[in-house]
N, C-alpha and C positions, 0 to 999 in steps of 0.2 A: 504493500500500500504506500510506499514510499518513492516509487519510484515513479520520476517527472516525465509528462507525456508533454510533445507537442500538439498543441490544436489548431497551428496556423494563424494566430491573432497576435499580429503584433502591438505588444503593450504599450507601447509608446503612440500608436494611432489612436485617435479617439472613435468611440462605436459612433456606429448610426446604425437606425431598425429600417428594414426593407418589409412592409406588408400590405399584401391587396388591397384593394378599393374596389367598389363596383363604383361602374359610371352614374349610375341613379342617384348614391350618394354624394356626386359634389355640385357644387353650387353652379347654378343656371351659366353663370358667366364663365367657366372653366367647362362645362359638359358642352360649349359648343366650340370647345378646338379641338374636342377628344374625335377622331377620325373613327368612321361609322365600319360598325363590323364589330366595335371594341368592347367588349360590357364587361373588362376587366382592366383598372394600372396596378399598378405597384407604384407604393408612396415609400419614398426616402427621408426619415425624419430624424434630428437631433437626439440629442439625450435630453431634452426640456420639452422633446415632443414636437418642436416648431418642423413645418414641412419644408425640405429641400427640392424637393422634384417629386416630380410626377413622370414616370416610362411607361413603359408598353409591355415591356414583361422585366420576369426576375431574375432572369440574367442578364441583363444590360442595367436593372437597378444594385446589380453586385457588382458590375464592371467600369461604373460611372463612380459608385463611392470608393472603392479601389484607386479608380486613376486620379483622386482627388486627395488619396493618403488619408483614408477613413477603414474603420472595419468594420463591414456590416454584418449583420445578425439577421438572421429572421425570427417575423413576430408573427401569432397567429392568428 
């Protein structure tokens, strides 16, 4: 039980949480740039919860806080 695993999270990055959205849920003014077909994003949000972005799916929202030097997590 002592021995140190790696999980891939560099501690010096600061997290961010990567979790769904359906498009019903956001606000009039952001559901009409979401391009039709979509009834799912993935939100990028802080550790205070504040939103970062908004993607298309969750691999491109793990690859975006990556290339930004963040760690992200999923939430569910």
């Amino acid at each position: 039980m002592n021995h140190k695993y790696d999980f891939g999270v560099d501690p010096k990055a600061p997290i961010v949480y990567v979790r769904p959205i359906l498009v019903e849920d956001l606000p009039p003014e952001v559901r009409q740039h979401v391009g039709s077909g979509l009834s799912k994003l993935y939100a990028v949000h802080d550790v205070d919860g504040q939103r970062l972005a908004l993607v298309a799916d969750r691999k491109l929202a793990f690859a975006l806080a990556r290339q930004h030097d963040f760690t992200p997590v999923n939430v569910h």
